[in-house]
C-alpha positions in Angstrom: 97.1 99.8 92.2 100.1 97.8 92.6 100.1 95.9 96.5 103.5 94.8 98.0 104.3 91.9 100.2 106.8 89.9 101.6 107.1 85.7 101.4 109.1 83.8 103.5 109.4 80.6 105.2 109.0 81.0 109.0 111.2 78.7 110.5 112.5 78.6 114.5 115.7 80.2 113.8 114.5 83.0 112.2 112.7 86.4 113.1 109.3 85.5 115.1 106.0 85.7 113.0 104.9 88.8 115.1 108.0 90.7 114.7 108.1 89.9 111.0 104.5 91.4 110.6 104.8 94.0 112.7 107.3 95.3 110.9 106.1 94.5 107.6 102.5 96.7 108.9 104.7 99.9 109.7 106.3 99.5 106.5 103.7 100.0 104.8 103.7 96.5 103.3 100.3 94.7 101.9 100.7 91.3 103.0 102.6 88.6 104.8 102.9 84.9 102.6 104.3 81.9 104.8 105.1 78.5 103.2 104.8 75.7 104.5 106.0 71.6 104.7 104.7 69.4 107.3 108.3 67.5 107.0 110.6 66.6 104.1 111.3 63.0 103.9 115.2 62.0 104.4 115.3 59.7 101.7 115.1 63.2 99.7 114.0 61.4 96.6 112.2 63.8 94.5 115.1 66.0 93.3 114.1 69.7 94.3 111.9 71.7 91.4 114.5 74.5 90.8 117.7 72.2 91.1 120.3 73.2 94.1 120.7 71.7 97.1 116.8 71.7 99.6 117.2 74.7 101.8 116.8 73.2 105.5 114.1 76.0 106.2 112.0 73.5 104.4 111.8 70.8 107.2 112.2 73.2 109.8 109.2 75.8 109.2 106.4 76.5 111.9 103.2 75.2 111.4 101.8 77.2 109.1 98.6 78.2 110.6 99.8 78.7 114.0 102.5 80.9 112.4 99.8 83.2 110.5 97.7 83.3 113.8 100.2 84.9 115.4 100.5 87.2 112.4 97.3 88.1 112.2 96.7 89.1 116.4 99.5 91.4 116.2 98.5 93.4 113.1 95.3 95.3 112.1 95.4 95.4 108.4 98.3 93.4 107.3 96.9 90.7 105.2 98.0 86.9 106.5 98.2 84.7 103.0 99.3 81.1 102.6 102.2 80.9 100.1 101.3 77.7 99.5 99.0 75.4 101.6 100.1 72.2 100.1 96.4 71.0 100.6 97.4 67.0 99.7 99.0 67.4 103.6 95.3 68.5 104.9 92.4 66.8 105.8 89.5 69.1 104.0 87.2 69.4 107.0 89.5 70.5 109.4 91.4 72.9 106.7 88.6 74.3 106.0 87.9 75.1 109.9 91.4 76.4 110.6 90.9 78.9 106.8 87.3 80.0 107.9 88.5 80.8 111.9 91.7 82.3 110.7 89.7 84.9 108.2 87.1 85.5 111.1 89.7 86.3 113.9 91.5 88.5 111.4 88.1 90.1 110.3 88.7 89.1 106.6 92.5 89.6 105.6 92.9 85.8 104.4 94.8 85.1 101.1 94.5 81.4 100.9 97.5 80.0 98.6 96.7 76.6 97.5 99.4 73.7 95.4 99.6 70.3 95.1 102.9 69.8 96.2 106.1 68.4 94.4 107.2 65.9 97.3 106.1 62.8 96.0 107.6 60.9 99.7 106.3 63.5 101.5 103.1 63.6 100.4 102.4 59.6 100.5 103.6 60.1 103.8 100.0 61.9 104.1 98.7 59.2 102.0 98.3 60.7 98.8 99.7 58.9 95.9 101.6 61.5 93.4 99.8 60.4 90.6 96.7 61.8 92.4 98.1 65.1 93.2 96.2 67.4 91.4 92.4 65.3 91.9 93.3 65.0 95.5 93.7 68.8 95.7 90.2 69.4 93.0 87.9 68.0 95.7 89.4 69.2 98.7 88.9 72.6 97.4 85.2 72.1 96.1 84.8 70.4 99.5 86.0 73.5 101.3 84.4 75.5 99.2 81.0 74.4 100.0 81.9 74.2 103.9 82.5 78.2 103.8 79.0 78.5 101.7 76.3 76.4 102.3 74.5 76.0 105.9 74.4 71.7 105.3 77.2 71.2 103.1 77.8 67.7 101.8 80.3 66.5 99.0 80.7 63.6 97.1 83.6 62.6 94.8 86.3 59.9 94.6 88.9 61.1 97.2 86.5 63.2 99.2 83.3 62.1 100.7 80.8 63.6 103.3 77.1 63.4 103.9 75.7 67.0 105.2 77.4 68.9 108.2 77.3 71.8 110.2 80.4 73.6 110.3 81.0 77.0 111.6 82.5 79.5 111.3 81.9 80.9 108.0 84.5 83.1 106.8 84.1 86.8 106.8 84.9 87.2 103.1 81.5 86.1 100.9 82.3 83.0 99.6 85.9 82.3 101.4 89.1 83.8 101.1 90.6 84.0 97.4 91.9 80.8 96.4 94.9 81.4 94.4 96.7 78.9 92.9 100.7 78.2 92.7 101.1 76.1 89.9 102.4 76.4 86.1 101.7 73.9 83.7 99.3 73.0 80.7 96.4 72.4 83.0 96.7 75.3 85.5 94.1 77.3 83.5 91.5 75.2 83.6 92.5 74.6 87.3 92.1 78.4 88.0 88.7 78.5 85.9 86.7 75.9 87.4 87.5 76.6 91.2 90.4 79.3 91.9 89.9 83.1 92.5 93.9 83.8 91.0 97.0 82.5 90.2 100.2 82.6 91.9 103.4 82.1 89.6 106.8 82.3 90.1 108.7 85.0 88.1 110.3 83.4 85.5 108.7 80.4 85.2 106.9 80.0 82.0 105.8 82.9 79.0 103.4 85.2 81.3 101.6 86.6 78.2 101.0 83.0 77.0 99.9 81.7 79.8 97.5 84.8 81.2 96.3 84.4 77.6 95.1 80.5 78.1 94.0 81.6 81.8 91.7 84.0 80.2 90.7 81.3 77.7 89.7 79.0 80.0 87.9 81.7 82.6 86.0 82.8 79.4 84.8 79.2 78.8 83.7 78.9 82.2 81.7 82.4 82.4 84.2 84.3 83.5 86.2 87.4 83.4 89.7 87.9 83.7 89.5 91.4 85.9 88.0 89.7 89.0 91.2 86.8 88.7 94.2 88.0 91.6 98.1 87.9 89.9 100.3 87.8 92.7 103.6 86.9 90.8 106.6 85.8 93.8 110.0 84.8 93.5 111.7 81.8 94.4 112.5 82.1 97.7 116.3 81.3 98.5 119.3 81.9 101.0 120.5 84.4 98.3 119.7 87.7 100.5 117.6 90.4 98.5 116.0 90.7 95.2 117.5 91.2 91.6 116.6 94.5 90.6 115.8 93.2 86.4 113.2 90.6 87.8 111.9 92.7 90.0 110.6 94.9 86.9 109.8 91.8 85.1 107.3 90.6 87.6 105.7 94.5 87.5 105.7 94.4 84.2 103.7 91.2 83.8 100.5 92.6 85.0 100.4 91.6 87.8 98.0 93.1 91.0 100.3 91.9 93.8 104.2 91.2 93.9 105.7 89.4 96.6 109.6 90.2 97.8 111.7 87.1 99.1 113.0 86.5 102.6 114.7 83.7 103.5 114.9 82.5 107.4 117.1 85.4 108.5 118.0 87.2 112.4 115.6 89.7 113.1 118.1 92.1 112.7 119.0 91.0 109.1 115.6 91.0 108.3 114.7 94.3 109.5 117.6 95.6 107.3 116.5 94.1 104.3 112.9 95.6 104.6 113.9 98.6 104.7 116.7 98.1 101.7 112.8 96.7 100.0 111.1 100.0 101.4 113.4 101.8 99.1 113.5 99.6 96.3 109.6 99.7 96.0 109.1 103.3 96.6 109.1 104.1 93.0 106.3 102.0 92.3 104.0 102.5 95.0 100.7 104.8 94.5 
């Protein structure tokens, strides 16, 4: 079955969180992804990964966690994602507290979107060199990973390092919320294998085929089996209003579990209109 949801950047001049999910849940929608940046550095260095001109929803989102809570307390099944947590902008400890009390106050409906980032000022800013990126974000996950599991967790590597804790709540889901992972390059299989739960492309990005084939490649090394890996395929999310009808099929037709619509920071009344242009978009493909 094919599952439908919406991504977005929540900023303070657009539609509030709760209105947003609230009318993404009567509409029938599967779940609500919200990006986030702590801040974008004005030196705006790092040229932007698709090439135009930085949106300014990008420096001035909500907090993304406060954002989802919101979400999540005026919903009942809608599920509350993170599209991405740029984890080199967390400390582990404490992001794993916020992702275990979020799924547990939401009984369970926590997508956890993770990335690296592609900042390279913003993210020193949270003192994490660029060159580090992708380790940074390895142990923070493994770290988090055994703070949701284990009663005495403890972890030990080169940027993370923590004797054994207690650290509750665990999260309702066994074993955390799916980790999926926004990324596309040569080492994003391996990535997913050794300590993700899916993958979370952007349409267009990349040959799907070739790289679901390495994916499966590298989960088949490790063990494991492509049908319990998530594909939630998303478009880039723009100030261009709506969806292109061709892509839209593309992403379907990529195999994917999960598709995710755009939104950029619009009224709540211009929001509410698109949905419903989505509702009938979608309706063809829904079960």
């Amino acid at each position: 079955m094919l599952d439908f949801g919406l991504i977005t950047f929540a900023t303070d001049g657009a539609i509030t969180p709760v209105d947003l999910a609230v009318a993404l849940e009567e509409r029938g929608f599967e779940s609500l992804f919200l990006a986030e940046h702590t801040h974008i550095p004005v030196s705006r260095k790092t040229p932007f990964i698709v090439g135009h001109e930085l949106p300014d929803m990008y420096w001035r989102c909500h907090d993304q966690f406060v954002a989802l809570s919101m979400a999540a307390a005026a919903t009942k099944t809608l599920k509350i994602a993170t599209g991405i947590t740029l984890v080199t902008e967390h400390d582990p400890i404490n992001l794993a507290k916020q992702v275990a009390s979020l799924d547990v106050l939401s009984n369970g409906r926590v997508l956890f979107g993770i990335g690296a980032g592609w900042n390279a000022e913003e993210m020193e800013d949270h003192g994490v060199a660029f060159r580090d990126r992708w380790k940074v974000t390895r142990e923070r996950v493994l770290a988090m990973r055994a703070i949701w599991t284990q009663d005495e967790p403890e972890y030990h590597g080169e940027f993370v390092d923590f004797p054994p804790m207690w650290s509750w709540p665990k999260p309702v889901q066994e074993g955390g919320p799916p980790v999926l992972m926004g990324a596309y390059s040569k080492w994003t299989p391996a990535r997913i294998a050794e300590y993700c739960d899916g993958w979370l492309p952007i349409d267009g990005e990349g040959d799907m085929k070739q790289n679901l084939d390495a994916i499966g490649e590298a989960m088949a090394a490790r063990g494991r089996s492509m049908a319990e890996l998530d594909i939630t395929v998303l478009p880039e999310v723009s100030k261009r209003r709506g969806v292109d009808p061709k892509r839209f099929e593309r992403m379907i037709e990529s195999g994917a579990n999960r598709v995710l619509l755009p939104m950029a920071d619009f009224s709540r009344d211009e929001t509410l209109t698109i949905l419903d242009e989505y509702v009938e978009a979608i309706a063809p493909f829904r079960g």
